[in-house]
Every structure is written in C-alpha cells, then in structure tokens.
VEXPA-178139 format. One line per 3 residues: number of its first residue (from 1); for each residue z, x, y of N, C-alpha, C. Coordinates in steps of 0.02 Angstrom, whole numbers, plus 50000, padded with zeros to 5 digits. Atoms other than C-alpha are relative to their C-alpha. Layout:
N
NUM	Z X Y Z X Y Z X Y  ...
end
This chain:
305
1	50028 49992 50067 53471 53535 55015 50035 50056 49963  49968 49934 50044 53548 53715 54976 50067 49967 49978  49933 50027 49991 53725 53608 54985 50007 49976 49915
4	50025 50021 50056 53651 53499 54861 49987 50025 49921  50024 49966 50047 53589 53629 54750 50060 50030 49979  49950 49963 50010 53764 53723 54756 50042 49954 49945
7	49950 50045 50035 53859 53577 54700 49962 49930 49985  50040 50062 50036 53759 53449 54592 50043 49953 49981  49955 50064 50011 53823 53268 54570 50034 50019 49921
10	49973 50011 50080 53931 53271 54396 50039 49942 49980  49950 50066 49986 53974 53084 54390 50057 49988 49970  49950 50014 50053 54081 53081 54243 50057 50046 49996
13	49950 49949 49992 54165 53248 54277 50044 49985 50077  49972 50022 49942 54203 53178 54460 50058 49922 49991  49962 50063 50024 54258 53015 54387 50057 49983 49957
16	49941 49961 50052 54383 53124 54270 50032 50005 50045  49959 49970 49956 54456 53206 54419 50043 49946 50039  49982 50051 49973 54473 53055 54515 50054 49963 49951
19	49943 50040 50035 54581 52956 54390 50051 50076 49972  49956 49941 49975 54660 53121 54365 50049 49994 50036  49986 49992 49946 54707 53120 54528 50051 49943 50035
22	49972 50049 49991 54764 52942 54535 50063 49999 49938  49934 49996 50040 54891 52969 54370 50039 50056 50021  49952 49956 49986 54962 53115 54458 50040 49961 50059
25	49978 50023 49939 55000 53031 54627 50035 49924 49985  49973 50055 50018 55049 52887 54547 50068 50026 49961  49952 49981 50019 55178 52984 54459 50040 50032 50034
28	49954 49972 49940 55247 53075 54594 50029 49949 50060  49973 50048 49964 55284 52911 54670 50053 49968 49974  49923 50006 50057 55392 52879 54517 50053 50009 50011
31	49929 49934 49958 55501 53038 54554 50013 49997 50048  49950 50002 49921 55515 53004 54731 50028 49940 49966  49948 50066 50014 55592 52827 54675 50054 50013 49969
34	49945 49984 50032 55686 52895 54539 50037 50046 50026  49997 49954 49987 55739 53036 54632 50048 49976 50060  49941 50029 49962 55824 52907 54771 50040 50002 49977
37	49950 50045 50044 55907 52795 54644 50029 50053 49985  49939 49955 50009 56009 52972 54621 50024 50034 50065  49964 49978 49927 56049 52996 54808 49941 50049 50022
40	50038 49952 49968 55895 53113 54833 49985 49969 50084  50025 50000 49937 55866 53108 55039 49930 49984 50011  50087 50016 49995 55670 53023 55096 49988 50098 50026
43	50034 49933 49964 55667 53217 55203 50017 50057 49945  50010 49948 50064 55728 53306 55050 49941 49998 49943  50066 50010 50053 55590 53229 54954 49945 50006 50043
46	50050 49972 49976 55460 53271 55080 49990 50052 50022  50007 49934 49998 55508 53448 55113 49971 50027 49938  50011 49978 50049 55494 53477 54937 49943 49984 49981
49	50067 50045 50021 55339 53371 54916 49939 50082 50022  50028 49964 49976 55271 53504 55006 50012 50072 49981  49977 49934 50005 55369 53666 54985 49967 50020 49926
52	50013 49993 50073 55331 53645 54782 49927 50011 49992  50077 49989 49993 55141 53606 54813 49962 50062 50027  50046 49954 49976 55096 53755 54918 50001 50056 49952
55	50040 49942 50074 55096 53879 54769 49947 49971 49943  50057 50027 50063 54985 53762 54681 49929 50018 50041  50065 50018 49979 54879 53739 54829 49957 50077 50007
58	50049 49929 50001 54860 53936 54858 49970 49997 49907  50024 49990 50078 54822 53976 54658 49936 49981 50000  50040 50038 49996 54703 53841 54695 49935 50012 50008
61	50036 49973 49957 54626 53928 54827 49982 50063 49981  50016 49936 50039 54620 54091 54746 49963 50004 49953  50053 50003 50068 54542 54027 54596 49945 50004 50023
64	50058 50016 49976 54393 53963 54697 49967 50041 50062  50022 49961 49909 54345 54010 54904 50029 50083 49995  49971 49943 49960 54466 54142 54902 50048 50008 50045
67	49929 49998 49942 54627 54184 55037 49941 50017 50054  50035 49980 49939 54473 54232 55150 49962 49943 50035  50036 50068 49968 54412 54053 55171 50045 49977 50034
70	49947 50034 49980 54571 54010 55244 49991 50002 50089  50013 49987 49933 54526 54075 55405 49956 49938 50048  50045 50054 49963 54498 53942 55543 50004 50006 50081
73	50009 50012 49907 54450 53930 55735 50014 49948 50041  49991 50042 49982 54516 53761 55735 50074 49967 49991  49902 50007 50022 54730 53764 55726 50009 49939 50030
76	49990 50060 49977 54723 53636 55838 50002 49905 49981  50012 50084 50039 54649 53502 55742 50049 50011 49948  49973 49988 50051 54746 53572 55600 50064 49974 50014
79	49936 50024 49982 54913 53543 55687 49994 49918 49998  50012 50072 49991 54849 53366 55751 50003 49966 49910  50002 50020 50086 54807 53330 55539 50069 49993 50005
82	49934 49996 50009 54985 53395 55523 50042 49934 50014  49931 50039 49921 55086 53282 55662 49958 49925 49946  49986 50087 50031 55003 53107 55568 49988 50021 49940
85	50002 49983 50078 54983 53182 55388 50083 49980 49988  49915 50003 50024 55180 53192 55404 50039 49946 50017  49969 50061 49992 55215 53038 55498 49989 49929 49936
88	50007 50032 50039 55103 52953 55354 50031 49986 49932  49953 49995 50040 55211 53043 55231 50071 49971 49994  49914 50053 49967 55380 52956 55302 49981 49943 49975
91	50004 50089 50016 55298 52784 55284 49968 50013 49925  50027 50018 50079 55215 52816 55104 50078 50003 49973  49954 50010 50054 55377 52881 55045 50031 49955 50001
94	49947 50063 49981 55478 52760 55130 50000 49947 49975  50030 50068 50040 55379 52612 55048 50008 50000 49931  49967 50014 50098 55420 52684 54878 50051 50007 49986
97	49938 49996 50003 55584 52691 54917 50023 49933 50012  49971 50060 49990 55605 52526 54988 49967 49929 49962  50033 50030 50055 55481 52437 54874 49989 50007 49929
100	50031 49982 50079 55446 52419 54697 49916 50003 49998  50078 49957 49986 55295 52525 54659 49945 49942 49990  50063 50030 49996 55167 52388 54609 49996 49963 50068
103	50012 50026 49940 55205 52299 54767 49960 50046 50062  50013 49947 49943 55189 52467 54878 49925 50014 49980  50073 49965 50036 55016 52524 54781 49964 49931 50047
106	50055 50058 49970 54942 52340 54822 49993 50009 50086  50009 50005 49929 54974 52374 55000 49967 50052 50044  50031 49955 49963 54921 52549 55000 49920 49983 50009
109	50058 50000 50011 54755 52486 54942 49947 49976 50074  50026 50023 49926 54731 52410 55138 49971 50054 50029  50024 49933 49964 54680 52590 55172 49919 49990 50036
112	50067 50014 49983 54476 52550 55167 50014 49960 50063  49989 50059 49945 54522 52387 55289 50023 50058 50052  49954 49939 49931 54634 52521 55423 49940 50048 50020
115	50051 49953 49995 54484 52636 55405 49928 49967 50025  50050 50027 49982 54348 52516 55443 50031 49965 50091  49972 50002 49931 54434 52461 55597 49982 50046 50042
118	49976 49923 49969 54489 52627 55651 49926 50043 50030  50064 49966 49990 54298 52687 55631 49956 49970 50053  50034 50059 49959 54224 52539 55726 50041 50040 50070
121	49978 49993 49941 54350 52572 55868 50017 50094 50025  50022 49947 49965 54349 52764 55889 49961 50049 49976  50053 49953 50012 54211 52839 55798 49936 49966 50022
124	50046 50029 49984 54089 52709 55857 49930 49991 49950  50056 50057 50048 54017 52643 55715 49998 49925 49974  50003 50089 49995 53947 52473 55691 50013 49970 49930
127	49982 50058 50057 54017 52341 55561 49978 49934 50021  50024 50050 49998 53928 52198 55542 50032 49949 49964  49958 50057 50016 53979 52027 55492 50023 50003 49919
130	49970 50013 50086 53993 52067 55293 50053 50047 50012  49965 49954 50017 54117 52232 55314 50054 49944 50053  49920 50025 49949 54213 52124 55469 50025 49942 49941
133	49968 50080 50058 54238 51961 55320 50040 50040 49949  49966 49969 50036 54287 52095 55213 50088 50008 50003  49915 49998 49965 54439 52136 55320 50023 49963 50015
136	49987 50052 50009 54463 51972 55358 50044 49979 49911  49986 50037 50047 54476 51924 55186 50071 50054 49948  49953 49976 50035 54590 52077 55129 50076 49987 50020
139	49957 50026 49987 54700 52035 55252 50042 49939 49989  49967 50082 50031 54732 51853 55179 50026 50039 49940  49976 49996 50049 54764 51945 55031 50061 50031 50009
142	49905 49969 49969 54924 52032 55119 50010 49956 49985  49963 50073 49970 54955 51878 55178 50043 49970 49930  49999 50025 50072 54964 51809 54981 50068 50045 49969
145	49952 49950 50042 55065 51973 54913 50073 50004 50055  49929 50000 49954 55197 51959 55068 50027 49940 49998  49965 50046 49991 55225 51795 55085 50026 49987 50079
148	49943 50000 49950 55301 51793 55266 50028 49918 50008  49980 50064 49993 55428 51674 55297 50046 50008 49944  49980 50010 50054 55483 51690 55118 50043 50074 49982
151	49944 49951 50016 55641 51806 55050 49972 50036 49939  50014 49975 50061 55544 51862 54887 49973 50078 50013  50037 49943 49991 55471 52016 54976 50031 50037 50069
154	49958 49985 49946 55581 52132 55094 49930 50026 50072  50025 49979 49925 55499 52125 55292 49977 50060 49986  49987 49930 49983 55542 52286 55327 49955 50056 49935
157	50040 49960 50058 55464 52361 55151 49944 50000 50045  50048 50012 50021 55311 52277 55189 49956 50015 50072  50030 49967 49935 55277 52340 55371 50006 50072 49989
160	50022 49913 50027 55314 52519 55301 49955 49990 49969  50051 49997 50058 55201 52498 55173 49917 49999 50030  50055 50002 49956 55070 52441 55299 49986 50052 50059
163	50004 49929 49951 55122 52580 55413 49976 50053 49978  50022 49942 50047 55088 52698 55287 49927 49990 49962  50080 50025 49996 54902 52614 55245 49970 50036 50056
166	50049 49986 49922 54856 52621 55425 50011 50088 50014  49998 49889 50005 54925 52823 55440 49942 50027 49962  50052 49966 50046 54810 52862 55289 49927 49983 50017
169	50077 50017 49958 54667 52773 55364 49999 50042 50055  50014 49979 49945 54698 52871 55517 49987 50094 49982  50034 49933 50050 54698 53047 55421 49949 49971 49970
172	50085 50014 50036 54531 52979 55330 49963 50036 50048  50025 50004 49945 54468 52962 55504 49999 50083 50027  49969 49915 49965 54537 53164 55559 49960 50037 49957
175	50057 49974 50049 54459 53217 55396 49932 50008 50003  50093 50007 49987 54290 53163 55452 50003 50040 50025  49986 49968 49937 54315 53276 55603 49987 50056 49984
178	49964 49922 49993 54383 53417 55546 49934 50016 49925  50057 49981 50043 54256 53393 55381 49947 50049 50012  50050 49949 49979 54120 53459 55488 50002 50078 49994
181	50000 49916 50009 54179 53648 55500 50030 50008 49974  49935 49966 50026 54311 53655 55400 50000 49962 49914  50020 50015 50053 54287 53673 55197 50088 49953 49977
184	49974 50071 50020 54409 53534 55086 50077 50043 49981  49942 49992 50002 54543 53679 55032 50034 50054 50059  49981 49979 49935 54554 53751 55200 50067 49935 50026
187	49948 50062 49950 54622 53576 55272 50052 49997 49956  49944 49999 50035 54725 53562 55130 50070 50071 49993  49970 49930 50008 54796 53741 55129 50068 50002 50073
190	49965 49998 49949 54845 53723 55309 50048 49936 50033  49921 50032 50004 54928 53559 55313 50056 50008 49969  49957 49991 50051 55031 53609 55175 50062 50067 50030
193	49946 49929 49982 55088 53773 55265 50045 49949 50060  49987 50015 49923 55096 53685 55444 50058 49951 49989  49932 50045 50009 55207 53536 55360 50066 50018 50005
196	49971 49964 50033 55322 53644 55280 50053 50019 50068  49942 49970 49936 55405 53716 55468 50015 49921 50023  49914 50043 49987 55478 53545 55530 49997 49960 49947
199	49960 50008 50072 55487 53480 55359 50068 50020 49967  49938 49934 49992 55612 53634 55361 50050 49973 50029  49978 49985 49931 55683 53608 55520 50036 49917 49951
202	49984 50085 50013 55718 53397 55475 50057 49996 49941  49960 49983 50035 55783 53450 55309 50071 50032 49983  49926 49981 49974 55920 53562 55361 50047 49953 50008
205	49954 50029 50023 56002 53436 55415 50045 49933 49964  49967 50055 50046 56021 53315 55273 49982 50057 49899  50002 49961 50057 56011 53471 55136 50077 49980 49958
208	49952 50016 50049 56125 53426 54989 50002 50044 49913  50017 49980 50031 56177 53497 54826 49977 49948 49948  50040 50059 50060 56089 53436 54662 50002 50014 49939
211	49978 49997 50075 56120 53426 54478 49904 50029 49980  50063 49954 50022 55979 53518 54362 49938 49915 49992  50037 50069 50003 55896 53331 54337 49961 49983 50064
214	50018 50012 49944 55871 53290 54512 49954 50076 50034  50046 49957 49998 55808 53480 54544 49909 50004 49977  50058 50012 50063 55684 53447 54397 49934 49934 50054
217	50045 50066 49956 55628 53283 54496 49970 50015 50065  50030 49971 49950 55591 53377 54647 49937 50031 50019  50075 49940 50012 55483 53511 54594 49959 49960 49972
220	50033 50058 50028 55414 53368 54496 49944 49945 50046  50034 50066 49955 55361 53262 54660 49955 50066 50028  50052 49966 49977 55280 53427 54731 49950 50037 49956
223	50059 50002 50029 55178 53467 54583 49952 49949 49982  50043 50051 50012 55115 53320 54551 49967 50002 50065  50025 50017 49939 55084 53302 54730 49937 50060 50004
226	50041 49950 49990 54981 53467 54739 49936 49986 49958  50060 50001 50061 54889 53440 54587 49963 49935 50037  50015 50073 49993 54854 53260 54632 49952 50013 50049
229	50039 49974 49922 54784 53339 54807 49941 50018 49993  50042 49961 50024 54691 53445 54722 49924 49958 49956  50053 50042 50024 54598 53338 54610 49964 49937 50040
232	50020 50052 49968 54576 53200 54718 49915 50054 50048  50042 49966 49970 54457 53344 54832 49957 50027 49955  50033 49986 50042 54378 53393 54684 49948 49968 49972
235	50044 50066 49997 54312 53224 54648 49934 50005 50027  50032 50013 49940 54236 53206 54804 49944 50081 49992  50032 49935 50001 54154 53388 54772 49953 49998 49930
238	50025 50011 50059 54070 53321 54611 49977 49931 50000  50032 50079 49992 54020 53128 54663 50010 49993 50059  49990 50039 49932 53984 53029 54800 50072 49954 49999
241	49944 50032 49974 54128 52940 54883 49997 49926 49978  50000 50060 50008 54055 52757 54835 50021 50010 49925  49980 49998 50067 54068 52820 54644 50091 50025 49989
244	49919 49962 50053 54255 52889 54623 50042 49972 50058  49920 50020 49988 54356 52792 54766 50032 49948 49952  49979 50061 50028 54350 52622 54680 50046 50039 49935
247	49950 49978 50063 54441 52731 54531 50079 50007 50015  49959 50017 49956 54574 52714 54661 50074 49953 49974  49965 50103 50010 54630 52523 54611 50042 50032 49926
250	49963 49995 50049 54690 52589 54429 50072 50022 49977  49909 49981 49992 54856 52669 54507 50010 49938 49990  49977 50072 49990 54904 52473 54514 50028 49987 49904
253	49968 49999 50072 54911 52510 54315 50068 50041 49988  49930 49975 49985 55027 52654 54323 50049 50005 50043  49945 50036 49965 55135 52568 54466 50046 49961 49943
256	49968 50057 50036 55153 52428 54336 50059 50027 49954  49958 49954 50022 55194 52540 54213 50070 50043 50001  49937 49945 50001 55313 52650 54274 50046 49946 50028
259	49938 50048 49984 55398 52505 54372 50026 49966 49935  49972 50031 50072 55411 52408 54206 50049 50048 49970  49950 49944 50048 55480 52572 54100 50054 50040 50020
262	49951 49957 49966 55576 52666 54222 50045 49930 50038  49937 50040 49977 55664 52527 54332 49992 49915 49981  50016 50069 50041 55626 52366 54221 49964 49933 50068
265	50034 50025 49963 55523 52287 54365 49920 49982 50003  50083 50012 50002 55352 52196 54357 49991 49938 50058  50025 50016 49952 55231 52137 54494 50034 49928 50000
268	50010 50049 49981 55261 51974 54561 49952 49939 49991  50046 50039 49999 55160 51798 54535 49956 50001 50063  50033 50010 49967 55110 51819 54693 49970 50083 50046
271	50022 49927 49988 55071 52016 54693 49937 50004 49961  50056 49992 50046 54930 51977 54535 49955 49960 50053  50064 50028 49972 54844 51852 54653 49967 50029 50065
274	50021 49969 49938 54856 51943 54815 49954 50078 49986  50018 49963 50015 54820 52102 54737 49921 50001 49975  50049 49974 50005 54643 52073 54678 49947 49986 50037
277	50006 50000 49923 54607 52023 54846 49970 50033 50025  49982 49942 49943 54647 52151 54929 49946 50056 49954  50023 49941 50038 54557 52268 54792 49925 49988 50014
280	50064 50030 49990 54386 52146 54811 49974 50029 50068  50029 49975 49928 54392 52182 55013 49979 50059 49987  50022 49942 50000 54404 52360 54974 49911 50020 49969
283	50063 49988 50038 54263 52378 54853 49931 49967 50021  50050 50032 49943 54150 52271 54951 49997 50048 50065  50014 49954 49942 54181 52385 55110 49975 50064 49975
286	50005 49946 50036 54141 52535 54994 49930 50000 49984  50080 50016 49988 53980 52465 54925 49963 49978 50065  50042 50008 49927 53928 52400 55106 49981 50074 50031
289	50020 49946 49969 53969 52575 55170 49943 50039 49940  50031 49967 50043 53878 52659 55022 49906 49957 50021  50095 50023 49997 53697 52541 55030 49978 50010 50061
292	50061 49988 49929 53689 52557 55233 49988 50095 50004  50027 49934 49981 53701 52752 55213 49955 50013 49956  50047 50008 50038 53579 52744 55080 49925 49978 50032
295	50043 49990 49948 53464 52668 55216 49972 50027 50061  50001 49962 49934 53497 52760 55336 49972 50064 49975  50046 49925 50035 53439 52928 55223 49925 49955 49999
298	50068 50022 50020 53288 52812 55181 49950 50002 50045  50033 50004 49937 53240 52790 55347 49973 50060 50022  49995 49944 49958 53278 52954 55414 49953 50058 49951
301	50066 49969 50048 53150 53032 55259 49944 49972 50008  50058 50039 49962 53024 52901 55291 49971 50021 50082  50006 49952 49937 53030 52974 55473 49973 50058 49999
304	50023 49937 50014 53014 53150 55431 49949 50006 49971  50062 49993 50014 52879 53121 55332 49931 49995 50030
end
C-alpha cells in the first residue's frame, strides 16, 4: 500500500512515456541501419549503444534515487542480465541490419509469445488453453510474414530476428528476478556499466576511423538508446504493464516510416497480414495475463478479509 501511495497510477502520463519510449527506440534502430549502409561495424554500434547511454543513464539516476541507490548485494545476477542483455543486443542489432525495419519490428513483437513459454517452463506458471492458442496463433502469424520456402524474406534475417525476440523474452523473465530487490535504475545502471567492458574488449578489434556523419550516428544510437531505456522504465513506474505495453505495436508505424523515407522500403503484402497477427496474439496474452492477476488480488482480498 505505502508503494502504492508513493507512486500513484498516472495513465496518460505513463502512456506518454511509453510511446515516448517506442519513437526513441524505434529511431535508434534507424541509425544502427543507416549507420551500416556507411560501413559502421554491428560491435561498433553496440559498444557505442552503450558507451553514449551511460551518461544519460547516470544523470538519470542522479536526478531521481541518487548514486547511493546504485549499491547492490546482487553482482551476480547483474552480470547474468549482462551475458543475455548483450547476446540479445547482437541479434536485435543484427536483425536491423539484415532486415528491413518493418519486417524486423513485426518479429520483435513475438516477445509476449517467447515470454509466455519461457514463464510456463521455468518460472512455473500455469497457461491455460486461451494464452497456449494465443501462441499458437502468433506463431502462424510468423509463419504468414516469413513465408518459408519462399525467397521474398532472407532465412537467416528471420531466425535473427526471432533470436533476438526470444533473448528479450528471456531478459523479461531475469527482470522479474532481479525486480524483487533490485529498484528499475539500479538494473539499468549496471548493465550499462557491466556491458561496456567486453563491449570494449570485442570492439578493439574491429575499431575504425569515421567521418563527422557517421560519428553523429553513433552518439545518436546511444542516446536514443538511453533515453528510450529510460522512458520505457518510467512507464511502467506510472501504469500497470497491461495499460502501456500494447503502446508497443505503434513502433510498426515508425519502422514503416523510416524504412519508407530513409531507405525507400515498405512492408510487404505479406508483412500487413502476418503482422496483425502476431500483434492480436500479443495483446490477447497481455489482457489474459492482466484479468487472471486481477483475480488473483480479488481472491487474495476476499481471503484476508
């Protein structure tokens, strides 16, 4: 209740942050693309993703908790975050490197599906037959936006792309974990540092020099990225989770977008049908999870009483 009282729902101010959060990260997916198409390196764009963000994320942290919240008893999990935060980072960027962005967005959106799995099989919670049809049915909607079999959609993209889903579902999953003791710009503070040394290390050796444009695009992918970080946890610190993920699906606008204006590329006939698919499963697993924890408080007050 004191939790409650500290930080009162602000739906509309959470529902700001959140799409916020989604036009920053959606733009920093831009700059990593554009940022190839001029020879930029995938490990030069994820050192930097990072190196650029951690003065946002302290500032961040200073504004709010403080440098004294940083302090944790749990490095361990922090590292663990680290080690698949960064493998997830390889396959996100990789997918917007080897895909055009509205394709890669539709695939990130499999995240809910990877996460309902993932939860069923090692957090041991139960999904019943509407959240399992769900996944079922998002998965046909891959099925729809890939095509297999068919040359219109590169393999290899489209298993990064899914590699990089299932990673972020599996940080969701770490998040829960580490949620318990550990406040939202703690975890963030310390992946950001912890990345940063073999981010380093990886970087070395494919470091190159770079014209003031491509510089620009760099610092560009790690502010956005920071900010993007930032707001996205902010959200969540101002609404429930059933109100501000679905605000999620509207990157799929500025994918379109920027693929259209920046590299004259728009979705596929068979990216509009698969795509609202795949967006339906989600939002159905979202409201399912949202009404059974809704009974489950109902219950568990009805009890106490």
């Amino acid at each position: 209740m004191a939790q409650t009282a500290a930080h009162p729902h602000r739906p509309l101010y959470a529902l700001g942050l959140r799409l916020t959060a989604v036009f920053f990260l959606a733009s920093m997916s831009a700059l990593i693309k554009l940022a190839s198409t001029r020879g930029v390196h995938l490990a030069e764009a994820i050192f930097f993703r990072q190196f650029f963000a951690l003065p946002v994320v302290i500032l961040w942290v200073m504004a709010g908790p403080g440098l004294g919240s940083l302090r944790t008893a749990r490095i361990g999990a922090h590292v663990v975050r680290t080690v698949v935060g960064l493998l997830g980072m390889i396959a996100t960027f990789g997918s917007i490197i080897l895909l055009p962005l509205a394709e890669q967005t539709t695939l990130g959106f499999t995240v809910p599906i990877f996460a309902t799995i993932l939860s069923v099989a090692f957090l041991g919670e139960r999904a019943g037959i509407h959240r399992w049809g769900a996944v079922l049915v998002g998965f046909i909607g891959v099925l729809v936006v890939v095509q297999p079999g068919s040359n219109h959609f590169p393999l290899i993209g489209a298993i990064v792309g899914l590699t990089a889903a299932f990673m972020i579902a599996v940080v969701s999953i770490l998040l829960r974990q580490i949620g318990r003791t550990e406040t939202a710009p703690t975890t963030v503070f310390w992946f950001s540092l912890l990345s940063i040394i073999p981010a380093g290390i990886v970087y070395a050796f494919f470091a190159q020099p770079h014209d003031l444009t491509e510089w620009l695009l760099l610092i560009g992918v790690g502010v956005a990225g920071g900010l993007g970080q930032m707001a996205l946890t902010g959200a969540l610190r101002w609404g429930p989770v059933s109100l501000v993920v679905p605000m999620d699906y509207s990157s799929l606008i500025w994918a379109t977008l920027y693929g259209w204006l920046l590299f004259s590329a728009l979705p596929t006939a068979a990216t509009w049908i698969g795509a609202p698919i795949i967006v339906a499963s989600g939002l159905y697993i979202v409201w399912r999870e949202h009404r059974l924890s809704r009974q489950n408080t109902d219950m568990a007050t009805t009890a106490a009483d």
